[in-house]
C-alpha positions as CSV (number, residue, x, y, z in Angstrom):
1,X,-9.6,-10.5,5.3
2,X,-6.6,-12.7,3.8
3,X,-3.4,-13.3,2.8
4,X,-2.4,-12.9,-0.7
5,X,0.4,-13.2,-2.8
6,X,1.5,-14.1,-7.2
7,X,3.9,-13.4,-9.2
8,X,3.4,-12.2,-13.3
9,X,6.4,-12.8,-15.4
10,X,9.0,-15.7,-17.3
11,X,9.6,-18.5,-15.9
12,X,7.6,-21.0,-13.8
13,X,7.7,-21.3,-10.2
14,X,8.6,-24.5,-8.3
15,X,5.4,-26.4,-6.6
16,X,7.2,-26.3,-3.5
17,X,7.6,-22.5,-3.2
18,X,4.1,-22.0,-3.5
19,X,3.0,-24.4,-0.8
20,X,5.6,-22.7,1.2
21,X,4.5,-19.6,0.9
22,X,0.8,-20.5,1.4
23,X,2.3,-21.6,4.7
24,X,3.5,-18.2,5.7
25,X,0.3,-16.9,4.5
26,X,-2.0,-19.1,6.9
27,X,-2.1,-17.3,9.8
28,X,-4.1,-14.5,7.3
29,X,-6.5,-17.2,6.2
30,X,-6.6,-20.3,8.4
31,X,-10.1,-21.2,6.7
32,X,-8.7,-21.9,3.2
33,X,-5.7,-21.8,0.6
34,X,-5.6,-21.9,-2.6
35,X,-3.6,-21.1,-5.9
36,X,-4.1,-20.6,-10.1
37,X,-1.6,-21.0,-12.4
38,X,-2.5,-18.8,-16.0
39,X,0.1,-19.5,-18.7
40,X,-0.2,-17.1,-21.4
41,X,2.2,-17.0,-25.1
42,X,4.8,-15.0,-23.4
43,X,3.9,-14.8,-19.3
44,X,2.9,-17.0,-16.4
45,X,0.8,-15.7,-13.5
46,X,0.7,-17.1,-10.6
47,X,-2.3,-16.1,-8.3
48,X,-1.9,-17.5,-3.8
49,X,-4.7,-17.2,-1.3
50,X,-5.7,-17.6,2.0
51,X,-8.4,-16.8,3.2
52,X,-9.9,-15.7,6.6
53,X,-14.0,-15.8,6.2
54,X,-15.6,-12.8,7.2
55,X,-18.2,-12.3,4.8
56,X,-20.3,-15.6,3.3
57,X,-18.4,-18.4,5.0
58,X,-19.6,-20.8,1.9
59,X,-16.7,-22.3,-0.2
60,X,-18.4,-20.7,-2.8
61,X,-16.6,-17.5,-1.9
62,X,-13.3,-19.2,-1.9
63,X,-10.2,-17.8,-3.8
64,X,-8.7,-17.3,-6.2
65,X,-11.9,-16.1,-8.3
66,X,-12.8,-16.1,-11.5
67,X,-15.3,-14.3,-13.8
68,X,-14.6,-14.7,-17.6
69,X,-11.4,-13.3,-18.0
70,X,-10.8,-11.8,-14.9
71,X,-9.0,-13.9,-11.9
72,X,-8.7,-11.9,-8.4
73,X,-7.0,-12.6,-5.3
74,X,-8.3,-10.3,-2.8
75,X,-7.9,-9.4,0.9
76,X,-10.2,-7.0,2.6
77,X,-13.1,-5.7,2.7
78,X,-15.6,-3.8,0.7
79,X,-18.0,-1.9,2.9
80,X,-20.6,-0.7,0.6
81,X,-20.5,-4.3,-1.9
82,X,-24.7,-4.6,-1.2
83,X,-25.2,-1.2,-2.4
84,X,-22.9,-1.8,-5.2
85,X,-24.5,-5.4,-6.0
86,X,-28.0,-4.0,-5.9
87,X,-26.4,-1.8,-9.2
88,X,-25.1,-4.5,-10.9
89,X,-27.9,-6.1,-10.7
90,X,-29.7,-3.5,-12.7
91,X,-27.8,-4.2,-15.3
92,X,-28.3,-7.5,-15.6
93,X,-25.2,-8.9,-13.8
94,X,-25.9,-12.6,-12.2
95,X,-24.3,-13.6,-9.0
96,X,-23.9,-17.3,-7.6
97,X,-22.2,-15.9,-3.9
98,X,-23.3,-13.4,-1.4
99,X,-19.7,-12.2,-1.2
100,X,-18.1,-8.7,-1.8
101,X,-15.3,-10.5,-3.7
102,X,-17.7,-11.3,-6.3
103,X,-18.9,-7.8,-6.4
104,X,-15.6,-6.3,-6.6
105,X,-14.5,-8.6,-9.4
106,X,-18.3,-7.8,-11.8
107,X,-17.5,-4.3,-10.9
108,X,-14.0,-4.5,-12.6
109,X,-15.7,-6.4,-15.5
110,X,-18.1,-3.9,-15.8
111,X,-16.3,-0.5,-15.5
112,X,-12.8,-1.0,-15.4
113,X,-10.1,1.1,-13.6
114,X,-13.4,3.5,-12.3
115,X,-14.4,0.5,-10.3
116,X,-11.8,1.6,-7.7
117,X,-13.6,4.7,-7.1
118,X,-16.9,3.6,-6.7
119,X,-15.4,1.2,-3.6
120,X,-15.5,2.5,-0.2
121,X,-13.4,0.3,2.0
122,X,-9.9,-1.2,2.6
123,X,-8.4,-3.8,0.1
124,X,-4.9,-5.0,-1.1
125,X,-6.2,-7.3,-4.6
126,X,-5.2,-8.6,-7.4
127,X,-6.8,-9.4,-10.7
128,X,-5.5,-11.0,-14.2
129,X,-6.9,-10.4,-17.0
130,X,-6.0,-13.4,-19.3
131,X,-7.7,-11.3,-22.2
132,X,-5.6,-8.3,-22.3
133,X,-2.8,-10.4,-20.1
134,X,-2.2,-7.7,-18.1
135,X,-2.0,-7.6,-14.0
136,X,-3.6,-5.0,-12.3
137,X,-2.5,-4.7,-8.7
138,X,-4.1,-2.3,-6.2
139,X,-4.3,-0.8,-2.7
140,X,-7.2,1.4,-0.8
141,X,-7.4,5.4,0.1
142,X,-6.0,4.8,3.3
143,X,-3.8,2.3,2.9
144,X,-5.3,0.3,5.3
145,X,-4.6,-2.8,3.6
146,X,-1.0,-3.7,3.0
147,X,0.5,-4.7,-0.3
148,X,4.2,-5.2,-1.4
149,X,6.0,-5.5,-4.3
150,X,9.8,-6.7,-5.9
151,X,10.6,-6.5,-9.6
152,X,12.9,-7.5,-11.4
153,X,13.5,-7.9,-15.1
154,X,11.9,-11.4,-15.9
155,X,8.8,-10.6,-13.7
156,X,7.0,-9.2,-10.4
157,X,6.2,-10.5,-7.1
158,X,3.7,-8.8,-4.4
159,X,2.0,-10.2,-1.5
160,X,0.4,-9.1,1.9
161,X,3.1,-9.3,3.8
162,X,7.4,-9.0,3.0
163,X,7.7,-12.6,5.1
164,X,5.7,-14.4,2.2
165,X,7.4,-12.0,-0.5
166,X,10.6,-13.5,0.8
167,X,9.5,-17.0,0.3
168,X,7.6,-16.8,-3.3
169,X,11.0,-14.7,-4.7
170,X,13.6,-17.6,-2.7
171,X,15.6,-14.3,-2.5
172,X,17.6,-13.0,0.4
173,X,17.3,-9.1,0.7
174,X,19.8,-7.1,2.1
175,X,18.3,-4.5,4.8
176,X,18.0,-1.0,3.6
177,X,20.1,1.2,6.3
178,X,19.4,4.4,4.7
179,X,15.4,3.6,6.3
180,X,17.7,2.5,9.5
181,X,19.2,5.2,9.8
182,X,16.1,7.4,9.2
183,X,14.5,5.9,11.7
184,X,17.2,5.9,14.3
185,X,17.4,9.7,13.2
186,X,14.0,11.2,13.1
187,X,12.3,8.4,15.0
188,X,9.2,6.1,13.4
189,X,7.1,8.9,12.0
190,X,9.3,9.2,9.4
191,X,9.5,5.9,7.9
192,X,6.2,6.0,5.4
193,X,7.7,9.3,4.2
194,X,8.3,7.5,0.7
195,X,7.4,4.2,-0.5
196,X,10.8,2.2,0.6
197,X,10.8,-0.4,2.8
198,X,13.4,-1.6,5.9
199,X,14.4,-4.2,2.8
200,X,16.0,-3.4,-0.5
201,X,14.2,-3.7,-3.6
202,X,11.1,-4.0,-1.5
203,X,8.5,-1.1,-1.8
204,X,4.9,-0.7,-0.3
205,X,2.2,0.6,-2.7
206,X,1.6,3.1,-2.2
207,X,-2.3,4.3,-0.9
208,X,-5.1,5.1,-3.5
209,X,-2.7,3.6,-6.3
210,X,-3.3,1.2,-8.9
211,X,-0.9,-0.7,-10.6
212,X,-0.7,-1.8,-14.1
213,X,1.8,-4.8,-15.0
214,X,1.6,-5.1,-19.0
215,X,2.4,-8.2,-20.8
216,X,5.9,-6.6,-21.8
217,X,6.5,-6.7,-18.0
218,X,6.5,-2.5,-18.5
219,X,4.9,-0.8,-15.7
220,X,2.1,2.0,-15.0
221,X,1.8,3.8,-11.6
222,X,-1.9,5.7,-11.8
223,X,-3.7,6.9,-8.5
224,X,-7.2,6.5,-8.6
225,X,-7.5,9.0,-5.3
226,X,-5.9,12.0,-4.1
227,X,-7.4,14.0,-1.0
228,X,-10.0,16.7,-1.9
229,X,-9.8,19.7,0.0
230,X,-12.6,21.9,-0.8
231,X,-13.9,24.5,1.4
232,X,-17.5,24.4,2.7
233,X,-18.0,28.4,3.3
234,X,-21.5,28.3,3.4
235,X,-22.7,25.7,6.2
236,X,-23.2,26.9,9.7
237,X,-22.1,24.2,12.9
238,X,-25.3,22.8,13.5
239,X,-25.9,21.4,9.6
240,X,-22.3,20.3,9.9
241,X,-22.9,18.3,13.3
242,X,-25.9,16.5,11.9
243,X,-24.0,15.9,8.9
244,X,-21.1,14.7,10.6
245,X,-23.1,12.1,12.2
246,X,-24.7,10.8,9.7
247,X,-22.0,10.4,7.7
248,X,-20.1,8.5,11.1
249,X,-23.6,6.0,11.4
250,X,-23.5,5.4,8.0
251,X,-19.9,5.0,7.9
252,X,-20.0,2.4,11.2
253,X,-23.2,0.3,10.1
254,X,-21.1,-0.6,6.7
255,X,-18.3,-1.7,8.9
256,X,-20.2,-3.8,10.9
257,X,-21.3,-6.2,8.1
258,X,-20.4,-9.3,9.0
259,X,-21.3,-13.0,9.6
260,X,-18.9,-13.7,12.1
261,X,-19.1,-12.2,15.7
262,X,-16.9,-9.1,15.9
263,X,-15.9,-7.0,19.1
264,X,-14.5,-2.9,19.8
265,X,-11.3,-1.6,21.5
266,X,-12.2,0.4,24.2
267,X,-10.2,3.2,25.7
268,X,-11.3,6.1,27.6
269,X,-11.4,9.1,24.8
270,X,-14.0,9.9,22.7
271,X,-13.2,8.0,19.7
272,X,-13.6,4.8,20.6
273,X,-16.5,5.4,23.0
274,X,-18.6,7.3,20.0
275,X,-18.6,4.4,18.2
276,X,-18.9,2.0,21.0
277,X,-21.8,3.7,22.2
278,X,-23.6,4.6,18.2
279,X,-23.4,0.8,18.0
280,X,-25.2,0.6,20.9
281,X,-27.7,3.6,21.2
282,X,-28.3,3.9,17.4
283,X,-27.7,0.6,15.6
284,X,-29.3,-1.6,18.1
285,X,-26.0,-3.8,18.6
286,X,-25.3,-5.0,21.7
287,X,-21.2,-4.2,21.6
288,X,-18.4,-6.5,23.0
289,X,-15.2,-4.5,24.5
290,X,-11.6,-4.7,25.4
291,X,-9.4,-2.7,27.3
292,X,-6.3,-2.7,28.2
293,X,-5.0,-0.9,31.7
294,X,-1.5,0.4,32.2
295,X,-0.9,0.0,35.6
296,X,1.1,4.0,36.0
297,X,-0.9,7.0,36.1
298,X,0.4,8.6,32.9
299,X,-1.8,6.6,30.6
300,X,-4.4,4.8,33.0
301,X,-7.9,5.4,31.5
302,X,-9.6,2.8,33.7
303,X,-12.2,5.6,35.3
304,X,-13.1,6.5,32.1
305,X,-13.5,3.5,30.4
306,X,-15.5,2.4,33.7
307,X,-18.0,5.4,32.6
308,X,-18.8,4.3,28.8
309,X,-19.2,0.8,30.3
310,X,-21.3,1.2,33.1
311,X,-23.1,3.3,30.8
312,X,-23.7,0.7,28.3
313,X,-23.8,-2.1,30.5
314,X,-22.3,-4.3,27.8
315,X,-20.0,-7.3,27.6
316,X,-16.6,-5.5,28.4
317,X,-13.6,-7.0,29.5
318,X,-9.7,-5.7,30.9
319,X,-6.4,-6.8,30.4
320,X,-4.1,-5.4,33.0
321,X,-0.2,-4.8,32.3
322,X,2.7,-5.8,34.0
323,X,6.0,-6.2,34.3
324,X,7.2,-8.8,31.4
325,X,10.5,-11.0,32.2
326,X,10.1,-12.3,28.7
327,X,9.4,-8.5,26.6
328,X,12.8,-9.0,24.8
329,X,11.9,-12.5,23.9
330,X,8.1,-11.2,22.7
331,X,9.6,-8.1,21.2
332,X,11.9,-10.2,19.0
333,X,8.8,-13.2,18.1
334,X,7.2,-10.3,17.1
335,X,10.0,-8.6,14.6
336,X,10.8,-11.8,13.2
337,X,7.3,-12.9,12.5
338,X,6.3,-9.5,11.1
339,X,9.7,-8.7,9.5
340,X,10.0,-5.2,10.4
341,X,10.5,-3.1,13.7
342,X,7.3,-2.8,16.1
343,X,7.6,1.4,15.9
344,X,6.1,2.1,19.3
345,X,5.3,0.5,22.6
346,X,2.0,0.4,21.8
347,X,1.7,-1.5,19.2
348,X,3.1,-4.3,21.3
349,X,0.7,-3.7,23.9
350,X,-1.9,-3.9,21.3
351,X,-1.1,-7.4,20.3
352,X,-2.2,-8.5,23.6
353,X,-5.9,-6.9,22.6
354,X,-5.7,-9.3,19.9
355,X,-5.0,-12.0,21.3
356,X,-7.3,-11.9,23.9
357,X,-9.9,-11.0,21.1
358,X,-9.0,-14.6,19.1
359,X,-9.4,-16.4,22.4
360,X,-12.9,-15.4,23.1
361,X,-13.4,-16.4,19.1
362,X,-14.3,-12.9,18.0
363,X,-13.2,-12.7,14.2
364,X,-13.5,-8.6,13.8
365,X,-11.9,-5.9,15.7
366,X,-13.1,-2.3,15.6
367,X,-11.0,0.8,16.8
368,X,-10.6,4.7,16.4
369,X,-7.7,5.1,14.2
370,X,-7.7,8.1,12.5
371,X,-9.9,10.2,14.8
372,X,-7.3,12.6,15.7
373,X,-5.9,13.3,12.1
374,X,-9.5,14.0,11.0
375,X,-11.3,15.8,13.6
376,X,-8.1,17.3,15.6
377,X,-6.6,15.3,18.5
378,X,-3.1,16.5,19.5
379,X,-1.8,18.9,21.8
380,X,0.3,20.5,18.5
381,X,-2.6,21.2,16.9
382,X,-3.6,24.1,18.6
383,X,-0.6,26.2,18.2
384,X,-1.0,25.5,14.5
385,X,-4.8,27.1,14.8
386,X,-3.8,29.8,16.7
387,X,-1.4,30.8,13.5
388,X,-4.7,31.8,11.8
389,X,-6.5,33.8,13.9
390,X,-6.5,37.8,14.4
391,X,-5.7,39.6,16.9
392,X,-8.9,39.5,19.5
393,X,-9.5,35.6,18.7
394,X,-6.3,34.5,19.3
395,X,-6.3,36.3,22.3
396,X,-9.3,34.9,23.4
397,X,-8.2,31.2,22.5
398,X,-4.8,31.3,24.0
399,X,-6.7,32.1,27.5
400,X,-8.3,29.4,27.4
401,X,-5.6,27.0,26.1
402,X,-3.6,28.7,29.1
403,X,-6.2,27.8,31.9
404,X,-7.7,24.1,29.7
405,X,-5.1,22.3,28.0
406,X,-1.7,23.6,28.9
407,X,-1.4,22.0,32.3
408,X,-1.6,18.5,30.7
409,X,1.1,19.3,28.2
410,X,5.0,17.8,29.0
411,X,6.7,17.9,25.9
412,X,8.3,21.7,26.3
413,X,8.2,22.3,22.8
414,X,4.0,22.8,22.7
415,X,4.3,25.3,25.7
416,X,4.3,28.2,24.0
417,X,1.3,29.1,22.0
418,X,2.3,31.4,19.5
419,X,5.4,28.8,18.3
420,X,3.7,28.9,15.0
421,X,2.8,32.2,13.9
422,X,5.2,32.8,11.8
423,X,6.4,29.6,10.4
424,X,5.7,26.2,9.4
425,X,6.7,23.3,12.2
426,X,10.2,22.6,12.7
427,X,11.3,19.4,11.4
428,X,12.9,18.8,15.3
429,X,8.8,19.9,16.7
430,X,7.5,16.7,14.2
431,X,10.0,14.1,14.6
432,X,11.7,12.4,17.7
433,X,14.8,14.3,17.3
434,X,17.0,14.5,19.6
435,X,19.8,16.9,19.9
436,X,22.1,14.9,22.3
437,X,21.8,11.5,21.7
438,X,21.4,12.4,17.5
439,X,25.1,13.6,17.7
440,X,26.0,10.3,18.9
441,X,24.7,8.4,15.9
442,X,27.1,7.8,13.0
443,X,24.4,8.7,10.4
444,X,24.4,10.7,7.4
445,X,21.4,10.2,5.4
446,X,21.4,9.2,2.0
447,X,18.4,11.6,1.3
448,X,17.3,14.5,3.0
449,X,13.7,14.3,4.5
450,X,11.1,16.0,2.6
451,X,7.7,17.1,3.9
452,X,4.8,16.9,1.9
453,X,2.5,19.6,0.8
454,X,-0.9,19.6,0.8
455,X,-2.4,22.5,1.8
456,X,-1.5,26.2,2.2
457,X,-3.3,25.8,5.2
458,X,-0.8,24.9,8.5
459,X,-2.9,23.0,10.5
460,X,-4.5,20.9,7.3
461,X,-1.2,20.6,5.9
462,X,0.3,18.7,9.3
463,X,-2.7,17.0,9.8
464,X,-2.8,15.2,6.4
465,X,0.9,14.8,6.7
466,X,0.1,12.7,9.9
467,X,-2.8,11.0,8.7
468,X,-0.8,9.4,5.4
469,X,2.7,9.8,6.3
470,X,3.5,9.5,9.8
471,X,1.0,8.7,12.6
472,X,-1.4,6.4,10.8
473,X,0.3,4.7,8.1
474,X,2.5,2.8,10.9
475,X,-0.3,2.1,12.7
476,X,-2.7,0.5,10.4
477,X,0.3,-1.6,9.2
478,X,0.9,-3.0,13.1
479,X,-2.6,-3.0,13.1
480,X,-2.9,-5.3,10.5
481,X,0.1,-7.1,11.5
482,X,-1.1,-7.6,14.9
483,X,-4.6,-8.8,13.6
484,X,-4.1,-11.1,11.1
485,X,-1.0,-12.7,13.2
486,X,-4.0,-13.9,15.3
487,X,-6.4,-14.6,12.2
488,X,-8.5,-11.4,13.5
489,X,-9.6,-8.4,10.9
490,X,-9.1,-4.6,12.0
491,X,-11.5,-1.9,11.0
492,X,-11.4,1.5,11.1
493,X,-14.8,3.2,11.0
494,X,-13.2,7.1,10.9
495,X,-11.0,5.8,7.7
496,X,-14.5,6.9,5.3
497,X,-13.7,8.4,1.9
498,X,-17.2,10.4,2.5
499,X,-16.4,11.6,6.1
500,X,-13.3,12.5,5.7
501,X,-13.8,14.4,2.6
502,X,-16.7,16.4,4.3
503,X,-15.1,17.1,7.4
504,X,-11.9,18.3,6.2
505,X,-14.3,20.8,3.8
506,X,-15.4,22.5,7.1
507,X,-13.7,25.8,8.6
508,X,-11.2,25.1,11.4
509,X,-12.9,26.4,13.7
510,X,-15.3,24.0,13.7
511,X,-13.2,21.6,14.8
512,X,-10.5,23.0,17.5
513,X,-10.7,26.7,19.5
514,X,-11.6,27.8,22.8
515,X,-9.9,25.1,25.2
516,X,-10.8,22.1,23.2
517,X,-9.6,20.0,20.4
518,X,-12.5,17.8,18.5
519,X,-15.0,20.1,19.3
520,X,-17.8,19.1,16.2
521,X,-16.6,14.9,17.3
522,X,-18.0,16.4,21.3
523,X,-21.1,18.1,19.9
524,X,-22.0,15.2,18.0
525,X,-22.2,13.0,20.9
526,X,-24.0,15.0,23.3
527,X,-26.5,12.8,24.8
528,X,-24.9,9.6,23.1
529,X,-21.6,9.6,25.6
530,X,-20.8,10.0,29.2
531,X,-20.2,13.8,29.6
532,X,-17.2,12.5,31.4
533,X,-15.8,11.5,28.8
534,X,-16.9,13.3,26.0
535,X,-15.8,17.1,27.5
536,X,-12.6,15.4,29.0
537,X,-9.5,17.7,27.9
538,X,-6.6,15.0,28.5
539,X,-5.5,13.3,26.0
540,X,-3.5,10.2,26.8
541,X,-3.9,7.8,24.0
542,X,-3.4,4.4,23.5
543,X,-0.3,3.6,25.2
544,X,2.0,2.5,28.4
545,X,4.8,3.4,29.6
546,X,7.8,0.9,28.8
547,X,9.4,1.2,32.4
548,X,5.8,-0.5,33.3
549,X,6.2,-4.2,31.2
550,X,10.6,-3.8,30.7
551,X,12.1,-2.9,33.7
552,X,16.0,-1.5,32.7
553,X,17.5,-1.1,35.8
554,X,17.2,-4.6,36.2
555,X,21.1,-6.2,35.9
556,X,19.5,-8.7,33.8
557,X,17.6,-6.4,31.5
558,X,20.3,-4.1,30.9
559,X,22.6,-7.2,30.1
560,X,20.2,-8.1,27.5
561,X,19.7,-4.4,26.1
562,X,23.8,-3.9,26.3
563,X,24.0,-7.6,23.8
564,X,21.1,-6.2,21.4
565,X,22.5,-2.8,20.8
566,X,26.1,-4.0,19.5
567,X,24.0,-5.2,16.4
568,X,23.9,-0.9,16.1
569,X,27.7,-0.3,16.1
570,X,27.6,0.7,12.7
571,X,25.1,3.1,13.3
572,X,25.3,4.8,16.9
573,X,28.3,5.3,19.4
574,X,28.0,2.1,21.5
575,X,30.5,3.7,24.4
576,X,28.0,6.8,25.0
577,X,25.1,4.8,25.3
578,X,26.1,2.3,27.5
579,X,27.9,5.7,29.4
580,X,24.6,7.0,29.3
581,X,22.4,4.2,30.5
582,X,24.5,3.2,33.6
583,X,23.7,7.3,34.2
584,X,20.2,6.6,34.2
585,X,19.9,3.7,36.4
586,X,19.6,5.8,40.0
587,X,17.2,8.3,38.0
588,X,13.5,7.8,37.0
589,X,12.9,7.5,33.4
590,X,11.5,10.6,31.3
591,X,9.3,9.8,28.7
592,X,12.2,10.8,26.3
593,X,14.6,8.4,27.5
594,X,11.9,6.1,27.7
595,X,11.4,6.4,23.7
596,X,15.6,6.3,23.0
597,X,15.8,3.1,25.0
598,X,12.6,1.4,23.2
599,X,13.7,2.6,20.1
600,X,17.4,0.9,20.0
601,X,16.4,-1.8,21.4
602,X,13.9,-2.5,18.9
603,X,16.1,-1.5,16.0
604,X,18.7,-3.8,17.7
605,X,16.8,-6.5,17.4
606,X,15.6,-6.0,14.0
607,X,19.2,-5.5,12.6
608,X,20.5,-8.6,15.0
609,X,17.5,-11.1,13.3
610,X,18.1,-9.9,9.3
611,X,21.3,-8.8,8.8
């Protein structure tokens, strides 16, 4: 894991820039930095690296890399590099480092733009090649890994992060308020529904997507991945549970390659226990864990947790929330390191794991991302099965959602099973629209919002649309935010080309029906987890409560949330919202209002620090 950053194009770039811009870079790579300079007949290319050691901690392995006339600059990993090596090796290829950078970099030399598919793994590179003098640039399935981009006509710049864009360009970018005003509209889910970021002239690559920067400076887009959705209409539950695992083992023991110590986020649902307790049970690892406890009910997992450790009687520790006098101060550290809004609450809460994590010198952190767009995880999901079913089936199913899951459901708009039948989700069911306080704003979008398509199937088609548009996407960018701000590396075992592939080949039914969501995740694990946990019907997620760690009734608080929201003027009617939080003050705080007050206060403070 690392930071990089370069630049292809006319022109030469000052010394200084580039040691600046290492220097924003060096809380992704604190073990080393480095930078190559290429001058061709027309271009220069300017590769910048910093490197966090993960894998082979020799200098050998350092960057920027070179192999004839290939250079790379590469952060990430690549899971399955030994398997990959042990090939190359067949065909005679040589190598000096035990590294996966190496690998990736022979594998390019050896089969070109089809090297990318062969790759399981998350990765942001890239490579030079002084022979063709081209740049290729690229990004992983998943998008995991971030990597952003600026052009303009004498050149290109990209790098990890928009904070080190900023300083490699020298250019001050102007905000982008049509993404504001998106996000104000339809909430954080709909950010990553295109490639534009909160900055002008600043896009993220998008996932599965190489780039190819020619030496005219002309550019091709090509995707080396798209999502296959096949259907498996010939394998019965018990070859896909066996399968299932396998593929999850297989998919964990690559992502636990390492040679520095590495630990797991713990929380009390099935995700993260499963691979907690695989680690454990059936990789012979002895696993290190981290909690952390909200101190309200709504989203306490301590019992549970409590179950998978005393279970595994590992090496697990808690951190316990409460009540911050400094959360706008943190909040705005936060946005002005990372340069962007913090979407949710729990991505700050998460950046406490992390920290925690760096403290006790573990190097690797290992959670459950993607889980619930994969195997079914959300209460929404099972209106959207329901839409498929006949008559007696659905009948059947809604009974037991009735009596099983709809007790632990507040959001009104998943009450009523049979909200999907006939249509696709509501734009208003998806996003965190809201009827009242969206008439306040003073926003008319630039573009309307469009939802992808990927499958005629409705609860596929939502599904996918979460997992690369708006659940994950944000989160594995705070996630890697959050990690690398504290020179830790985040990985997602769930996120497997192979896994996800099978499992989303597999009937619906094998996944979500009859009172439970996850069902072929729960078979799986029989006899691997706590039954507590593993046929627990509540989901609560990773999360807190804001009320619990920013307290707005407090005069003080609401002084500083009344200053931060003036930077919205332009966007939102200031007099109603300050109307409408003085309202609020003698009234406890829905989880709705909770949301509106996070949200403007963390888009306040974005606007107030880069306008």
């Amino acid at each position: 894991m690392c930071g990089i950053a370069g630049f292809y194009g006319l022109g030469k770039i000052n010394p200084n820039i580039i040691q600046k811009t290492l220097k924003t870079m060096k809380h992704r790579g604190p073990d080393f930095e480095d930078h190559k300079h290429i001058s061709s007949k027309t271009n220069n290319a300017y590769l910048l690296h910093t490197r966090l050691r993960i894998i082979d901690l020799h200098h050998r392995s350092n960057q920027p890399f070179t192999y004839k006339n290939l250079t790379i600059v590469f952060n990430g990993e690549i899971y399955n590099y030994v398997e990959l090596k042990n090939d190359l090796k067949k065909q005679g290829y040589k190598f000096k480092t035990n590294s996966d950078t190496e690998v990736l970099l022979k594998l390019y030399y050896a089969y070109g733009y089809k090297a990318f598919e062969k790759c399981e793994g998350m990765w942001a590179f890239a490579i030079y090649d002084s022979r063709k003098e081209n740049l290729i640039i690229a990004r992983d399935r998943f998008g995991e890994k971030p990597l952003f981009f600026y052009r303009k006509k004498d050149g290109i710049y990209f790098s990890s992060e928009v904070k080190s864009l900023f300083c490699l360009s020298d250019k001050k970018f102007h905000l982008n308020n049509n993404k504001i005003k998106q996000n104000l509209y339809y909430g954080y889910k709909s950010i990553n529904n295109n490639n534009q970021t909160f900055f002008k002239d600043i896009i993220s690559v998008p996932q599965g997507c190489y780039y190819i920067i020619n030496s005219d400076l002309s550019l091709n887009i090509n995707k080396f991945w798209k999502p296959k959705i096949k259907k498996n209409k010939y394998i019965n539950f018990l070859e896909a549970k066996d399968h299932t695992l396998d593929l999850l083992k297989e998919s964990l023991k690559m992502r636990l390659r390492a040679d520095v110590p590495l630990a797991f986020s713990l929380s009390g649902g099935i995700d993260s226990s499963i691979l907690v307790s695989l680690a454990k049970k059936k990789l012979n690892l002895n696993p290190n864990t981290f909690s952390i406890i909200d101190s309200g009910s709504k989203y306490n997992e301590k019992k549970l947790i409590d179950k998978t450790a005393n279970d595994l009687n590992n090496n697990h520790q808690y951190i316990f929330l409460k009540k911050e006098n400094n959360f706008v101060k943190n909040l705005e550290t936060m946005i002005s390191n990372y340069c962007c809004p913090i979407p949710t609450i729990s991505q700050y809460i998460q950046n406490k794991i992390i920290k925690k994590i760096s403290k006790k010198n573990y190097k690797i952190i290992i959670s459950g991302v993607g889980s619930d767009e994969i195997f079914t995880g959300y209460y929404h999901h099972f209106p959207l099965y329901f839409s498929e079913l006949k008559k007696n089936s659905l009948k059947n199913n809604i009974e037991s959602w009735k009596e099983n899951i709809l007790p632990f459901i507040n959001n009104k708009i998943y009450t009523n099973a049979k909200t999907y039948l006939d249509q696709m989700m509501p734009k208003n069911h998806i996003f965190d629209f809201d009827t009242k306080y969206n008439s306040k704003l003073k926003v008319k979008l630039d573009q309307p919002l469009i939802l992808k398509k990927f499958s005629k199937n409705k609860l596929k088609d939502r599904m996918l649309n979460e997992l690369f548009h708006e659940i994950v996407p944000p989160i594995l960018h705070l996630d890697d935010l959050n990690s690398m701000a504290s020179s830790v590396e985040n990985r997602s075992p769930f996120l497997d080309s192979k896994l996800f592939e099978f499992v989303y080949s597999l009937p619906n039914k094998f996944l979500i029906g009859n009172g439970y969501q996850k069902i072929l995740l729960r078979a799986l694990s029989k006899n691997i987890i706590t039954n507590e946990v593993r046929l627990n019907r509540e989901k609560k997620g990773f999360n807190a409560s804001l009320s619990n760690v920013f307290d707005i009734k407090d005069d003080l608080n609401l002084k500083k949330f009344f200053n931060i929201v003036e930077y919205l003027s332009d966007f939102i009617d200031i007099k109603f919202l300050k109307d409408e939080v003085k309202n609020i003050r003698n009234k406890n705080l829905d989880n709705r209002t909770n949301k509106v007050i996070y949200t403007l206060l963390n888009m306040g403070i974005f606007v107030k620090r880069f306008s």
